[in-house]
C-alpha positions as CSV (number, residue, x, y, z in Angstrom):
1,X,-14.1,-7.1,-32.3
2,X,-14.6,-10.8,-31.8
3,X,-11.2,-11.4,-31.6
4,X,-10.9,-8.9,-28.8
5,X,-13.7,-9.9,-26.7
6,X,-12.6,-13.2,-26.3
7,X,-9.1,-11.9,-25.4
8,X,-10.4,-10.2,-22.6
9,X,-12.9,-13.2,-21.5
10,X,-9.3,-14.9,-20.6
11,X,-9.8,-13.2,-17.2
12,X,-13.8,-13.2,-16.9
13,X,-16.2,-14.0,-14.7
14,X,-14.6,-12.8,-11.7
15,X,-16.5,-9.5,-11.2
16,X,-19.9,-9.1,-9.2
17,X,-23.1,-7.2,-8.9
18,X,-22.4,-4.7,-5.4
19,X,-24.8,-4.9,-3.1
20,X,-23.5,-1.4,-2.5
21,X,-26.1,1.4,-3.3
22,X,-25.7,4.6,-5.3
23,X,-26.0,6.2,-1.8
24,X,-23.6,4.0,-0.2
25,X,-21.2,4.6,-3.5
26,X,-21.6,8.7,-3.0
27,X,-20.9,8.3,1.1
28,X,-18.0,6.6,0.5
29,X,-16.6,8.7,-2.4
30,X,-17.4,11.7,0.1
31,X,-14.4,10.3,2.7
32,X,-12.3,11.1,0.0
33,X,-9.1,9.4,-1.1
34,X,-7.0,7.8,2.0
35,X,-4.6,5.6,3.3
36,X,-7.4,3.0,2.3
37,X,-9.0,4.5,-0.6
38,X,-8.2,5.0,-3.9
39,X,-10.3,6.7,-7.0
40,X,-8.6,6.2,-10.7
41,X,-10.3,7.2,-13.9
42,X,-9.7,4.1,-15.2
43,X,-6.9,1.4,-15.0
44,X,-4.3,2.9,-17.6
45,X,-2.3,-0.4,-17.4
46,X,-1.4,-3.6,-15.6
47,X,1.8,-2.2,-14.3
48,X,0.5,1.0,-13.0
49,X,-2.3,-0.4,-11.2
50,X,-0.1,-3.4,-10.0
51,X,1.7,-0.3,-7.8
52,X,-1.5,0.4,-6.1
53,X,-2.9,-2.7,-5.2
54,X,0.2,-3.4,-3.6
55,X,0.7,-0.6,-1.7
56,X,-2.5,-1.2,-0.2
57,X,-1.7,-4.9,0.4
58,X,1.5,-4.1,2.1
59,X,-0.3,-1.6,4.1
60,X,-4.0,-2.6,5.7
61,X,-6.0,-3.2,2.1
62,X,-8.3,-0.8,0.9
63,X,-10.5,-0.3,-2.2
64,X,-9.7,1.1,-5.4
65,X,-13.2,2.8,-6.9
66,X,-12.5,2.3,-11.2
67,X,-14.9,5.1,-13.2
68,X,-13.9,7.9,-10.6
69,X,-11.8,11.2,-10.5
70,X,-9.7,12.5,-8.6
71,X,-12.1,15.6,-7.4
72,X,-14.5,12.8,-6.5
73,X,-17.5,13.1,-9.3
74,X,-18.5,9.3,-11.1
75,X,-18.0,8.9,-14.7
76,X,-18.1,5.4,-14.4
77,X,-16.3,3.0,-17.1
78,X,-17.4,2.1,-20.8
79,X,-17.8,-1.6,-20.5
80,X,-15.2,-3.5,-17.5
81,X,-14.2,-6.4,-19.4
82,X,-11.1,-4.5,-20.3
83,X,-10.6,-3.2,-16.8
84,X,-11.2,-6.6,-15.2
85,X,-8.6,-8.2,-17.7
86,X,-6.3,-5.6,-16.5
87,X,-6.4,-5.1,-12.6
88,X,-6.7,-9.4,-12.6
89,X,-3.3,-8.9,-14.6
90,X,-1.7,-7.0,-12.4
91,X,-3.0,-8.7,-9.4
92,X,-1.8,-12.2,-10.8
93,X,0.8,-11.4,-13.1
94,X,2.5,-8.2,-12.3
95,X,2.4,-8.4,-8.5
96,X,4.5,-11.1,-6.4
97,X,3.3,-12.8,-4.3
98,X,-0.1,-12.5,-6.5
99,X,-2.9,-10.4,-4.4
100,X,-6.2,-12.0,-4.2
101,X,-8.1,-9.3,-5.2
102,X,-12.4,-8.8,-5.6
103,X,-14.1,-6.8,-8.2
104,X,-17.4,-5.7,-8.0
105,X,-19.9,-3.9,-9.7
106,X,-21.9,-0.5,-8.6
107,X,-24.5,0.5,-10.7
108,X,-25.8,4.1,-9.8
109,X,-28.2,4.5,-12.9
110,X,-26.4,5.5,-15.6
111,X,-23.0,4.9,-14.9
112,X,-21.0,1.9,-13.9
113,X,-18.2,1.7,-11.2
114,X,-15.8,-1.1,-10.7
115,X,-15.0,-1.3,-7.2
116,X,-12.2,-3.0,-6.3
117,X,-11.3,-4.8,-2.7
118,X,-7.7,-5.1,-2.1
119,X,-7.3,-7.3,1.2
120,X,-3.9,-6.9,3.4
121,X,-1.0,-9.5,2.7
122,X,-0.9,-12.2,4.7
123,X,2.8,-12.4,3.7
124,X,4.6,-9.2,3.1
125,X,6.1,-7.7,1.3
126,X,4.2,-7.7,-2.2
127,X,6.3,-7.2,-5.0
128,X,5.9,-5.3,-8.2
129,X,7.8,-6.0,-11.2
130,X,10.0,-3.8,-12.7
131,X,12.1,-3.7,-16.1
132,X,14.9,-4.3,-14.1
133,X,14.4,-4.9,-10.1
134,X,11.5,-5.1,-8.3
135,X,9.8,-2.5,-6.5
136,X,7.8,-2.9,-2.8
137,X,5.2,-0.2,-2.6
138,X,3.1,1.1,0.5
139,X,0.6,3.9,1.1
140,X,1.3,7.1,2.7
141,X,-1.6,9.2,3.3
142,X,-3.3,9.0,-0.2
143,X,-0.5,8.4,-2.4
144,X,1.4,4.7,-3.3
145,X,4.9,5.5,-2.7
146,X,8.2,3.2,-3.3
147,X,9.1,1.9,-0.1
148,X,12.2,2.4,1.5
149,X,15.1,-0.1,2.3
150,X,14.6,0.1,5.9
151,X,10.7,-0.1,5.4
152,X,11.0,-3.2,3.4
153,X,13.1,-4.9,6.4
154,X,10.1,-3.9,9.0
155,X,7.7,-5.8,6.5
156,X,10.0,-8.7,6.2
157,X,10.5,-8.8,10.4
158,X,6.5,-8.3,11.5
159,X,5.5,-11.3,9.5
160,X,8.8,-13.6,10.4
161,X,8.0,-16.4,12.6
162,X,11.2,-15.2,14.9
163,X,11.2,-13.4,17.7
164,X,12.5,-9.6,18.6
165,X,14.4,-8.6,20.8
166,X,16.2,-5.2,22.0
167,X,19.2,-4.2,24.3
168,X,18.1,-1.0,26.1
169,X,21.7,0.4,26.1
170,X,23.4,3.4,25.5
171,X,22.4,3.8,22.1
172,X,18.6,3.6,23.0
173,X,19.2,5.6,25.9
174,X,20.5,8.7,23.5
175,X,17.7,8.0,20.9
176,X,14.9,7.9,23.6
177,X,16.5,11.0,24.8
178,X,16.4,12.7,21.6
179,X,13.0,11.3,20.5
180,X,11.4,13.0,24.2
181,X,12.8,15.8,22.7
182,X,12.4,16.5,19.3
183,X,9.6,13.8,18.0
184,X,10.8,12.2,15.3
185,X,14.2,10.6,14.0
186,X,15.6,9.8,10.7
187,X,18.8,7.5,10.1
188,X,21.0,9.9,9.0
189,X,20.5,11.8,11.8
190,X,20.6,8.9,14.5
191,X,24.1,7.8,12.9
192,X,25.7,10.9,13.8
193,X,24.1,11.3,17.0
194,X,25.6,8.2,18.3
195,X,28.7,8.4,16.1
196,X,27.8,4.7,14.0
197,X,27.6,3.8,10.3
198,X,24.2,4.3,8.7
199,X,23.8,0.7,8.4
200,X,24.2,0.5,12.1
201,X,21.8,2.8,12.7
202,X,19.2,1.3,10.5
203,X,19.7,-1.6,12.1
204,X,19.3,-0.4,15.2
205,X,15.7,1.8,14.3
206,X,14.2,-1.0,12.3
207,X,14.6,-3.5,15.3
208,X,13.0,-1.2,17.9
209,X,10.2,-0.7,15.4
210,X,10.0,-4.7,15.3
211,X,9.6,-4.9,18.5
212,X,6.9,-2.4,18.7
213,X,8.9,0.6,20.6
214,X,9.1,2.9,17.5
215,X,6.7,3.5,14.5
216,X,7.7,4.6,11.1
217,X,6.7,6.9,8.8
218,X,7.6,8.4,5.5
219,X,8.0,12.2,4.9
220,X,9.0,13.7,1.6
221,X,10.8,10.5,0.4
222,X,12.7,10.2,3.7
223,X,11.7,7.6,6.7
224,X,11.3,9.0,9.9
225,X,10.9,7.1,13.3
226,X,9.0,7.4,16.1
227,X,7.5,6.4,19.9
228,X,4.8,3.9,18.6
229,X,1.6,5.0,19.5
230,X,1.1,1.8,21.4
231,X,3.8,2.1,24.0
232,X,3.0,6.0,24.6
């Protein structure tokens, strides 16, 4: 037992007492999970948990609440040592870049939750690794999803020092036109609209969406594009 307490001491000393109440916990359990928010039961592994702390790095941060189901009712963890050596693990070991994370502690009585604060890369994408490639993850709604190819080039683009550009020509002119029309676009279906390669396309979608004309989102493992919200 000794043995094993000093194991997890490796990564001690690095969570707080909350200053959050056990009213504060239960209002922000009530907004349920989110885009930001994430409850876990408790942190099953390095790798697993590695997946959603950078999904929410590579989207806007967010907190993970430890000691929490999914349905939204506290049963708080056993004793955190193990769960802090585990999520400061993942944070340092299993995700790359590493993600500064914060762990704190809410007491609400007779149970304990580790609430963890997950801030937004300053350099993105995050990696996770794999048994044999890397993975980039990224919220969608309240899930951690794999990121797609042409979402991984928009994270690469909005935090490269160079400038975007775009030729409005007549492939923008046909996607603009379709987009007024019908909403939303995926790749596939703006290759064969303007008669390119998918690469081309992609190319094409994932520039206008670093220059802030289109947004992207995910849809049942497919990414769809946009008018940003910004430029509407």
């Amino acid at each position: 037992m000794k043995d094993e307490f000093e194991f997890y001491m490796q990564y001690s000393d690095t969570v707080k007492v909350s200053e959050l109440t056990k009213n504060d916990l239960k209002s922000l359990i009530q907004t349920g999970e989110s885009k930001f928010l994430e409850f876990k039961h408790s942190v099953a592994s390095p790798e697993k948990i590695a997946r959603e702390i950078a999904a929410l790095a590579n989207s806007k941060g967010g907190t993970i609440l430890i000691g929490v189901e999914d349905n939204g009712e506290i049963i708080g963890v056993d004793s955190y040592y193990e769960e802090e050596f585990w999520l400061n693990q993942a944070a340092k070991d299993e995700c790359i870049p590493e993600v500064p994370i914060q762990m704190e502690l809410v007491n609400t009585g007779e149970r304990d939750v580790l609430l963890v604060k997950v801030p937004e890369a300053e350099v993105k994408p995050i990696y996770v690794k794999g048994k044999k490639v890397r993975q980039v993850y990224v919220r969608v709604d309240d899930e951690s999803v794999v990121a797609s190819d042409e979402y991984i080039e928009v994270l690469k683009r909005n935090y490269s020092d160079e400038g975007v550009t775009f030729e409005y020509g007549e492939n923008e002119q046909q996607l603009f036109r379709f987009l007024n029309e019908y909403g939303d676009i995926t790749v596939k279906r703006f290759s064969l609209l303007i008669s390119v390669t998918t690469y081309r396309a992609a190319k094409i979608l994932v520039n206008l969406v670093s220059a802030g004309v289109l947004d992207l989102f995910e849809k049942d493992g497919v990414t769809h594009y946009t008018f940003s919200q910004k430029t509407s």
